[in-house]
C-alpha positions in Angstrom: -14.0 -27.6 -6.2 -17.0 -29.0 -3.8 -16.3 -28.3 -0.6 -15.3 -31.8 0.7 -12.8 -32.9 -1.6 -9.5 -31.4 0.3 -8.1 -31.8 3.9 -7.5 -28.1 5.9 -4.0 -26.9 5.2 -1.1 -27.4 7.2 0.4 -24.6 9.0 3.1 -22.1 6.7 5.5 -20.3 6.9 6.1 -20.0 4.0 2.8 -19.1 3.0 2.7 -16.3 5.7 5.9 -14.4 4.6 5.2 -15.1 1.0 1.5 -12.6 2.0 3.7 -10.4 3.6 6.0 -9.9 1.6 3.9 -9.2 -1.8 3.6 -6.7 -3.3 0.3 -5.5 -5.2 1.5 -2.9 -7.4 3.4 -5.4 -9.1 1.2 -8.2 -9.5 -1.6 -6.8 -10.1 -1.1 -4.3 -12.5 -3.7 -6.5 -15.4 -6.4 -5.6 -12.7 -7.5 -2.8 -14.3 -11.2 -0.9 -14.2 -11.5 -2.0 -18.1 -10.6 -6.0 -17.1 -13.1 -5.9 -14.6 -15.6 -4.3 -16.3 -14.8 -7.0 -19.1 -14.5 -9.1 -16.4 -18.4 -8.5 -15.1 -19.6 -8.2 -18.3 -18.3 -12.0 -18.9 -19.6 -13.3 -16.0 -23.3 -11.6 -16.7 -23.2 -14.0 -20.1 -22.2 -17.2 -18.1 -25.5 -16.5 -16.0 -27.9 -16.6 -19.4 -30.0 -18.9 -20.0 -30.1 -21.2 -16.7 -30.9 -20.7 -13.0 -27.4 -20.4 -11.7 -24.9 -18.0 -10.4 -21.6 -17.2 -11.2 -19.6 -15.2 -8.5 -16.1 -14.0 -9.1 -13.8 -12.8 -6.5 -10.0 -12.0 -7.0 -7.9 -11.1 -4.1 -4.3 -9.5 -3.8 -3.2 -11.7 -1.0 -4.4 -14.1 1.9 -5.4 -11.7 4.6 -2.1 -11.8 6.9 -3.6 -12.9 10.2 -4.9 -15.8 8.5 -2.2 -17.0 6.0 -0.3 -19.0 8.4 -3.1 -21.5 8.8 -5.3 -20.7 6.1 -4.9 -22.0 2.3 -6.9 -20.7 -0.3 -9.7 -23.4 -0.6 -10.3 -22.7 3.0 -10.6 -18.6 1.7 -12.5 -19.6 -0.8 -14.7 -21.3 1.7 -15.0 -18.7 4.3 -16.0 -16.0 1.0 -18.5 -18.5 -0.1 -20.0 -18.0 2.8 -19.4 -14.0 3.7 -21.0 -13.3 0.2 -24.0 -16.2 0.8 -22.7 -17.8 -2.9 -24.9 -20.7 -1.0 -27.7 -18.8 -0.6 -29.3 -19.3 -4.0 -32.7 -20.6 -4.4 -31.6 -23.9 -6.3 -27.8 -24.1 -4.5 -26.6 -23.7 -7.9 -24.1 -20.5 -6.6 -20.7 -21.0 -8.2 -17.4 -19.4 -6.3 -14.5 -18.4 -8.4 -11.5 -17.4 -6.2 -8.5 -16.2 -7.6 -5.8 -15.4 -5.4 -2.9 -13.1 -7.1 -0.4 -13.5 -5.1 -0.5 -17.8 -4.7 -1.2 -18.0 -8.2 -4.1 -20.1 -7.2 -7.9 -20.0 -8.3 -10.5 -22.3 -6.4 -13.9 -22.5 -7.2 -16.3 -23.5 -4.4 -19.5 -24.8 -5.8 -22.9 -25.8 -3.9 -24.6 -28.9 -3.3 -26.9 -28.4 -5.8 -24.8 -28.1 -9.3 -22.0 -29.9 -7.4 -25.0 -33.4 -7.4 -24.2 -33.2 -11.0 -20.5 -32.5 -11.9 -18.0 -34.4 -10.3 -14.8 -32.4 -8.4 -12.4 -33.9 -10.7 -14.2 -31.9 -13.7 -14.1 -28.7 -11.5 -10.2 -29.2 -10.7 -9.7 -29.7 -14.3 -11.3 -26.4 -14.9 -9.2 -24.8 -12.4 -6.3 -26.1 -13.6 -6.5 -25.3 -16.9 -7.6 -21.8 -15.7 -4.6 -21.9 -13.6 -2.1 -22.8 -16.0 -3.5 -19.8 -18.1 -2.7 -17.6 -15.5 0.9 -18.9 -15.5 1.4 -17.8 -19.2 0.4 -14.3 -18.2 -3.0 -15.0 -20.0 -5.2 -13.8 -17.1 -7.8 -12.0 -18.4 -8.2 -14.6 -21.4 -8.2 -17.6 -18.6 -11.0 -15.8 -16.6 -13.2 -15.6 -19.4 -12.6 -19.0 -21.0 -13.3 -20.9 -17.4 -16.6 -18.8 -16.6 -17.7 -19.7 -19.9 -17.1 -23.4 -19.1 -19.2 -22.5 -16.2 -22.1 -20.9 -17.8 -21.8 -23.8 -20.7 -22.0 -26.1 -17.4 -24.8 -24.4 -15.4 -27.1 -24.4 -18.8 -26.2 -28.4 -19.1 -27.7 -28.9 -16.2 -30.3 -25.7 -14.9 -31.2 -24.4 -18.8 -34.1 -22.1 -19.1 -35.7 -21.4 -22.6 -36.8 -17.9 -21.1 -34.4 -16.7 -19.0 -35.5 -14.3 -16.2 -34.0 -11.0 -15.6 -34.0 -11.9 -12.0 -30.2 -12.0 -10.4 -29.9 -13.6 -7.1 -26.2 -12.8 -6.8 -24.2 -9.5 -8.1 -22.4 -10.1 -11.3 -19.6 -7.4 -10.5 -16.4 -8.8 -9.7 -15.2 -8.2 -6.3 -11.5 -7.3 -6.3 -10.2 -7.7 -2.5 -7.3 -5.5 -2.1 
């Protein structure tokens, strides 16, 4: 979702203890090196064939310092910006933050693509990519929303040649 479109959180409780208290080993256990190779390999393909970029980060927990006050759209945000997903020639970076243990996925995308798609077609996306992840469909919701992505990026940033040029890494980051 564009940046805009959501108030900060409210302070949690609940939130906090639910950081603390998770556990990886159980929740995590899909994450393995295959999925994310698959997983870098898929998000390589969304980048053909336009001038955009496609960053995916997934993440255990909230970091627990934070997770009292922070949600994850304001994650999201902050990664956006620690990995300069803004810092693409055209704006057109696109964040995909999927947080394990809320069973949450945001994706923060800039001011350039984000002049084109509204953020009720991005929350769609998320939700539909969220309710995949409900069903235990991880891997198969991943690939299906950064293909909506790519399919997105090419409507509106399509190059006949594409470069090899790269201005973000395609390889997911898993935050542990």
């Amino acid at each position: 979702m564009a940046k805009d479109n959501l108030p900060t959180s409210q302070a949690s409780f609940a939130r906090w203890w639910r950081q603390v208290l998770f556990v990886p080993m159980l929740h995590s256990k899909w994450l393995t090196h295959d999925v994310r190779a698959r997983l870098t390999t898929k998000v390589t393909a969304a980048e053909r064939g336009h001038r955009g970029e496609v960053f995916l980060i997934i993440e255990n927990h909230l970091p627990i310092h934070s997770a009292y006050h922070m949600n994850c759209h304001e994650r999201a945000i902050e990664l956006f910006s620690a990995y300069r997903v803004w810092d693409t020639e055209e704006n057109t970076g696109v964040l995909v933050y999927v947080n394990i243990c809320e069973q949450n996925l945001e994706i923060v995308a800039d001011r350039g693509i984000s002049a084109h798609v509204s953020p009720t077609v991005w929350r769609a996306m998320c939700d539909k990519a969220i309710a995949g992840l409900a069903n235990q469909k991880v891997e198969g919701s991943l690939t299906d929303l950064l293909d909506e992505i790519g399919q997105l990026l090419s409507q509106y940033y399509y190059l006949e040649h594409d470069p090899s040029g790269n201005e973000l890494s395609d390889t997911v980051v898993f935050l542990k």
